[in-house]
C-alpha positions in Angstrom: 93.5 124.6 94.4 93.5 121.6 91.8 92.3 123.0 87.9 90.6 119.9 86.0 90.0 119.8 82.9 86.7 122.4 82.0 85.4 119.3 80.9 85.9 116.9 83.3 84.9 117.1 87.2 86.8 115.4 89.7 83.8 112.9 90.3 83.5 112.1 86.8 87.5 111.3 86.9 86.7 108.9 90.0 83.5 107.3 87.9 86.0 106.6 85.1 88.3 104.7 87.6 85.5 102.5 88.6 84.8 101.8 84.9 87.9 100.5 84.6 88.2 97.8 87.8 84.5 97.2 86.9 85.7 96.0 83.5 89.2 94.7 84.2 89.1 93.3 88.4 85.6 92.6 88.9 84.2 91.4 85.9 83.6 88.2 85.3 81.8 88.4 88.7 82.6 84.6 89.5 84.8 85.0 93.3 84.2 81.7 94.8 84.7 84.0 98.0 85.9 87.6 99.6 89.4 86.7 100.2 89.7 86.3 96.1 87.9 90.2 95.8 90.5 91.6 98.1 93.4 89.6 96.3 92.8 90.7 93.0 91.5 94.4 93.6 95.3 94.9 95.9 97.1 92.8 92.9 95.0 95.5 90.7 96.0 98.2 93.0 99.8 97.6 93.0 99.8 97.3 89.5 98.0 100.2 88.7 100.2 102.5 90.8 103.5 101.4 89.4 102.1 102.1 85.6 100.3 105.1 86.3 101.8 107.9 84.8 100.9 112.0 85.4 98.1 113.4 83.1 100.0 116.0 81.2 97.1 119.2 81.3 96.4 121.3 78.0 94.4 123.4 80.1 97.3 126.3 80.9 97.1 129.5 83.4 96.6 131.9 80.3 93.7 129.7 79.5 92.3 130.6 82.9 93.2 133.9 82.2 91.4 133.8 79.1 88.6 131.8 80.8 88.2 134.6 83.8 88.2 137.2 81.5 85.3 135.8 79.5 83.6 135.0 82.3 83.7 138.8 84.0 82.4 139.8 80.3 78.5 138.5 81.2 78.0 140.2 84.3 74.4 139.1 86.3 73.6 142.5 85.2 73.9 141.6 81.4 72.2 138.0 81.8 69.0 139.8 83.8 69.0 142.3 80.4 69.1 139.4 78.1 66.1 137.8 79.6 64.1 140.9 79.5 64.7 141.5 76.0 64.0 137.6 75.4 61.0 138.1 77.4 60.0 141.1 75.4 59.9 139.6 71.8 
């Protein structure tokens, strides 16, 4: 199992990495041809790998803890109550 930030899903970290080769491959959109797409998306590629570095997580196990823990706190039982009463005033 992979933890990702609670703010972040792994598709939204996939839709950032479009942004960028969006902004710094494709754009301007001017390739006299496919060949010159390929090119510069493997040129983008190679680059990209031998810069990238790990992303160093703030989210830690005892914040999952902590997390869990919250989480087992509001049980469906609880919620259901909750709406009753919000139903009731």
């Amino acid at each position: 199992m992979v933890h990702t930030p609670v703010h972040a899903s792994w598709i939204n970290q996939i839709e950032i990495f479009f942004s960028i080769v969006q902004r710094k491959v494709v754009q301007p959109n001017d390739f006299p041809d496919l060949t010159q797409v390929r090119d510069r998306l493997r040129a983008f590629e190679d680059r990209y790998n031998a810069t990238a570095q790990p992303f160093q997580w703030k989210f830690t196990t005892s914040d999952l803890d902590d997390l869990l823990a919250r989480l087992d706190r509001h049980t469906p039982a609880d919620r259901q109550e909750e709406s009753s009463v919000a139903l009731a005033a």
